[in-house]
N, C-alpha and C positions, 0 to 999 in steps of 0.2 A: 373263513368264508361266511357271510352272512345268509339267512334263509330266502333272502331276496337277491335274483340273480338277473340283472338286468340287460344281462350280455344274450338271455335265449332270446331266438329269432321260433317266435310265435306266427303259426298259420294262422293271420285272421283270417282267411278265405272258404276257413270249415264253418262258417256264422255268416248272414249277409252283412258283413260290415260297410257300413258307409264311405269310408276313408278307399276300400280295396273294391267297391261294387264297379262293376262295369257302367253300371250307371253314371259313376264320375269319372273313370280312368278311358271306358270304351272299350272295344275290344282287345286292345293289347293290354291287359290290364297287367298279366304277367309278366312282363317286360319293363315296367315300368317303377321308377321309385317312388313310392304315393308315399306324397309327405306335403298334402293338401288342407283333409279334414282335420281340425285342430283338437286331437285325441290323442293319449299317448298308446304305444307298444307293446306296453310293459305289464304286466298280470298284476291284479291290484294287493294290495296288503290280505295276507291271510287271514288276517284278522276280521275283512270283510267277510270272505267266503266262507269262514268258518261260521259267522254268524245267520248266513243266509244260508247254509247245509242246518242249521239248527232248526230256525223258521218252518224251512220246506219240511222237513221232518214231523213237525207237529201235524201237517195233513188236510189243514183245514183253513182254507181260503177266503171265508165271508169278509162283509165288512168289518171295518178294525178301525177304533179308533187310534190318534195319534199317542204312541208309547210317551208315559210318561217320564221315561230320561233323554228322550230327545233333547227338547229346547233345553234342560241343564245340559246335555253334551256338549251342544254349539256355545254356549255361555260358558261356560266353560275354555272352551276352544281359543273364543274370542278373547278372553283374559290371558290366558297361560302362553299364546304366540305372539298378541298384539296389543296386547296392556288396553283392552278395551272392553271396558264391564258393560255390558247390556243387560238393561231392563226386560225382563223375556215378556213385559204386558206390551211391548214396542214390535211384537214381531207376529207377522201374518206370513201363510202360505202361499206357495206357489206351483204349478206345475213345470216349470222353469223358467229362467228368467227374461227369457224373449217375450212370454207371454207377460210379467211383470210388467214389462215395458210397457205394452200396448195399455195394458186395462191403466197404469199409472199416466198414461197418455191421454186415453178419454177418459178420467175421472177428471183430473186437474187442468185441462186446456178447452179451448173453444172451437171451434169447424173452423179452419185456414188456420188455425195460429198457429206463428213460426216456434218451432224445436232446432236452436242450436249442437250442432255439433261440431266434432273438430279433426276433419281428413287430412290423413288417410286412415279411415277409422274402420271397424268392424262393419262391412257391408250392410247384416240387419239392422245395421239401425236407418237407414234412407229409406228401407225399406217396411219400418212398422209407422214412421212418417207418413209415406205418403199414403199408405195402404189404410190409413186410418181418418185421411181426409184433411192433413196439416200439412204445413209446409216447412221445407229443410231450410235452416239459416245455418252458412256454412263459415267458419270460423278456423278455416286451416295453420295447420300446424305449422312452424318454420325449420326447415333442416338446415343446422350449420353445423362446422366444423366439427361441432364437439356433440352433434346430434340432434334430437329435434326440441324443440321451444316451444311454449304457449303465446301465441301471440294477443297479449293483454290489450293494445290497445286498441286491436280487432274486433276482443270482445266486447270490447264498453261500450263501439260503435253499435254494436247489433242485438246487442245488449239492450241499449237502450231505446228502441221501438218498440213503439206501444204493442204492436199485434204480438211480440215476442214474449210466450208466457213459459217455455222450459229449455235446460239443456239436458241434454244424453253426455256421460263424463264417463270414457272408457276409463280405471283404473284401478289395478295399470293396463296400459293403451295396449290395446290390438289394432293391428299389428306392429307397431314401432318397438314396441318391447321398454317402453318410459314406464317406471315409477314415480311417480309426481313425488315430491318432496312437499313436506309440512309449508313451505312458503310457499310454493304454487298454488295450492291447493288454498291456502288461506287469501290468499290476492285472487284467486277465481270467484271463490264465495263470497271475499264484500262486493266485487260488481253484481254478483247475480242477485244478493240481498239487497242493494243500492237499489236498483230496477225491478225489482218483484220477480225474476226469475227462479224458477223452482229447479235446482237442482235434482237430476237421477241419472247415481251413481250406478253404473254397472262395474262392481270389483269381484266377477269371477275369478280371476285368475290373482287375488288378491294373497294369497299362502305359497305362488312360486315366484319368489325372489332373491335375487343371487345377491351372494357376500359386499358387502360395504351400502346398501340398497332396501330401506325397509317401506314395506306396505303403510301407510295411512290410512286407515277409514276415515270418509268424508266427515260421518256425522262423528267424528269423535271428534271434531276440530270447535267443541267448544258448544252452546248452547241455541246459540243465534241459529252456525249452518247445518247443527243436527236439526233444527226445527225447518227450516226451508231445504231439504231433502229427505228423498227417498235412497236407501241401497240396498241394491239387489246382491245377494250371495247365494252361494252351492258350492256345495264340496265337486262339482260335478271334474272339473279339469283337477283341482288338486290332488283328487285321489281318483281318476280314468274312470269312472261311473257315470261318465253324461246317462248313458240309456239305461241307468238305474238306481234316478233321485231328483229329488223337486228342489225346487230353492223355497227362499227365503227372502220377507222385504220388510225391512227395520225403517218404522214409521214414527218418529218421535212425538208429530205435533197430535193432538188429542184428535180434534176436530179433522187431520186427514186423514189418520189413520181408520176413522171413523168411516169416514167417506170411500177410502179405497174396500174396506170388510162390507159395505152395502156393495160395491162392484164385483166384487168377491161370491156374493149372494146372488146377486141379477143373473152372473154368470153360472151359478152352479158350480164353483170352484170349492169344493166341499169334502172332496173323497180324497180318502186315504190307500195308497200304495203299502202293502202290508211289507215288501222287498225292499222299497226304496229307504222306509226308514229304518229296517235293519240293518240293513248299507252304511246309510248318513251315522247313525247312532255307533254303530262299529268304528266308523273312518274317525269319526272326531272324539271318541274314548280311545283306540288304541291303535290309531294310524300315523302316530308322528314322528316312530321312528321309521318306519317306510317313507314317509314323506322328506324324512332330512337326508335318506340315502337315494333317494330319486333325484332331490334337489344337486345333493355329491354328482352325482353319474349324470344329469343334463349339466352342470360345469363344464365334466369332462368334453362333454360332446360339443358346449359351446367353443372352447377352447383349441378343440380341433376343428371346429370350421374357422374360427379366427385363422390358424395358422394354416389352413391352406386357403385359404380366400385371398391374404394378405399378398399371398406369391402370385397371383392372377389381376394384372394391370389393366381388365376391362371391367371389372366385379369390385364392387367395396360391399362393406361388412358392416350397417347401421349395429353399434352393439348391443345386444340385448342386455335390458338391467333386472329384468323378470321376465314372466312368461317361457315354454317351450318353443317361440315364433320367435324365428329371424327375419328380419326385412333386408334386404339384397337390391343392392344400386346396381343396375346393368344398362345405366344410360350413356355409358360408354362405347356399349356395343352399337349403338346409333338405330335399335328396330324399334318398328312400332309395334303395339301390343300383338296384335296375331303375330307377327315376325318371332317377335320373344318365345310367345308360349312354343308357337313349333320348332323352331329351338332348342329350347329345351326340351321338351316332348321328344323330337326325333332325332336330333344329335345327342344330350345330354342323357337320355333315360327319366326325366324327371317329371312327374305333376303335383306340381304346387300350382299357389295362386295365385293368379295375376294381380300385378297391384293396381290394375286400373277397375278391378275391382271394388276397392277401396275408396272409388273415389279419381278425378282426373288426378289430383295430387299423387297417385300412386304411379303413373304412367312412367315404365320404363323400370319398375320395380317389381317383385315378385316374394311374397312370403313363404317362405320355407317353413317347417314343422320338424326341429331336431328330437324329438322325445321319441326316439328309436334304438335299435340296438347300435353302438358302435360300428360294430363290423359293416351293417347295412349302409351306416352314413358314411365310412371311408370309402366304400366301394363306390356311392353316389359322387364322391366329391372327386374321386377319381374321372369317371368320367365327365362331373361337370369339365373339371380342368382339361381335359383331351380337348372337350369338343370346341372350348374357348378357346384354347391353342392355336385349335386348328385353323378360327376366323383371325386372327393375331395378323 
């Protein structure tokens, strides 16, 4: 047995957790299988907490600058799992990577100009677009057979307007659960180079990806598209520390990197979290074999939603190639979005997230969150299956 046991069912409810707040579930919150917020279940590597019981013990709180084995731990990191050596003069802070986006938004774009993305994608991003004063140019995904596709020659259309000056590149994609492979990813970047589009990449979730299936970094694709993009990273999803850790945004070209650390400055994005980088510093020096036994055990759990998904003829199974997020076809069941969710909500036990969330492309889909205990998700999938039955 290993010191990481990922079968205990953890009360988050003794913390305001997000995922389990009444604020997102309601008042039945108890009742229900929250498997919406995109966090995992699971108690992070010891190896974090043990560093953050060190910290707190010292007593003393002021300001702190940035530990100096941070950036070698991430460099580090980034070699030893993704054969990808970074220059650490290439790397600025962040308070997380939502906030990247924005400030990466008003530095490099103009008032109205269009930011490409590609739904059914991670909701925040339509929404630091418009919130920002740009407009969404919408470049959706193709779902066939064998799962969803970039549609290239979508992009080069929309690509190539003048007002179009960035895209937003979930990966790997929330919530479809695509790894983009080295050819995608290279065919993405000469059109966006072609037309002066500035790639930024969001590869959060860039450290969970399952057997036959590897991560790419954008900008490791060569000189050209590390220079025309930005990518945003944090350990935050791969080692369950969202609410305690900043990211990171790897700027290759001199002159924007330049420009974003003046944004950086306007904004007072300057202070140091004395916890967070104890955290980040701990996860990327001595969190990897937690991470490859988390990675084991969401297999597992993938695995079993495959097979009982598979025996449910209203329900398909988009499969996931990384990430803890399932995407789940239920346009069989013929409901329209509120139909769904209550639905699920009041036959099924379930709140997850509606895929028109996502985007109209999501309509009639819903993203699941497996990075839970077993036991939890058999009981969930139990009742999904009842309640489908019973519409059958």
């Amino acid at each position: 047995m290993t010191e990481w046991n990922f079968d205990e069912v953890v009360d988050r409810a003794d913390v305001p957790t997000l995922k389990w707040h009444n604020r997102v579930l309601g008042s039945n919150a108890s009742t229900l299988f929250a498997a919406g917020v995109a966090d995992m279940d699971f108690r992070v590597a010891p190896c974090i907490t043990e560093a953050m019981n060190r910290r707190l013990a010292h007593g003393v709180f002021g300001y702190e600058a940035v530990p100096d084995g941070l950036l070698p731990a991430l460099i580090d990191w980034l070699d030893r799992r993704h054969n990808w050596r970074v220059d650490p003069v290439h790397i600025l802070r962040s308070p997380n990577v939502l906030n990247a986006l924005a400030m990466v938004l008003n530095t490099f774009t103009d008032e109205g100009a269009g930011v490409i993305i590609q739904p059914p994608v991670f909701f925040d991003f339509q929404d630091i677009i418009r919130e920002n004063g740009r407009r969404v140019v919408l470049n959706p995904l193709r779902l066939q057979e064998n799962g969803y596709k970039m549609d290239f020659d979508g992009l080069e259309a929309v690509a190539r307007h003048p007002s179009t000056q960035m895209m937003f590149l979930c990966n790997p994609h929330n919530p479809v659960g695509r790894v983009w492979t080295r050819a995608e990813l290279e065919q993405l970047g000469q059109i966006c180079r072609r037309h002066g589009v500035l790639v930024v990449s969001d590869e959060l979730h860039g450290d969970l990806t399952f057997a036959g299936h590897s991560y790419v970094p954008f900008a490791s694709l060569g000189e050209e598209n590390s220079r025309n993009s930005v990518v945003c990273l944090s350990p935050a999803k791969s080692f369950n520390i969202a609410s305690c850790c900043t990211a990171f945004t790897l700027v290759t070209d001199n002159h924007k990197r330049a420009a974003l650390q003046a944004e950086n400055s306007r904004l007072t994005v300057n202070k140091n979290n004395a916890f967070s980088s104890v955290a980040m510093e701990a996860a990327y020096r001595g969190g990897g074999p937690w991470l490859d036994a988390a990675i084991a055990y969401l297999t597992g759990n993938r695995d079993l939603l495959r097979a009982r998904i598979s025996g449910l003829e209203l329900v398909n199974l988009v499969e996931p190639e990384g990430t803890f997020l399932a995407w789940l076809d239920f346009r069989r069941m013929e409901l329209d979005t509120d139909q769904l969710t209550a639905f699920l909500r009041e036959e099924a036990g379930w709140a997850i997230t509606r895929g028109s969330a996502f985007g109209e492309e999501g309509a009639g889909f819903a993203r699941l969150n497996f990075a839970c205990p077993r036991s939890r998700l058999a009981s969930a999938l139990e009742r999904l299956e009842a309640a489908v039955i019973s519409r059958s």
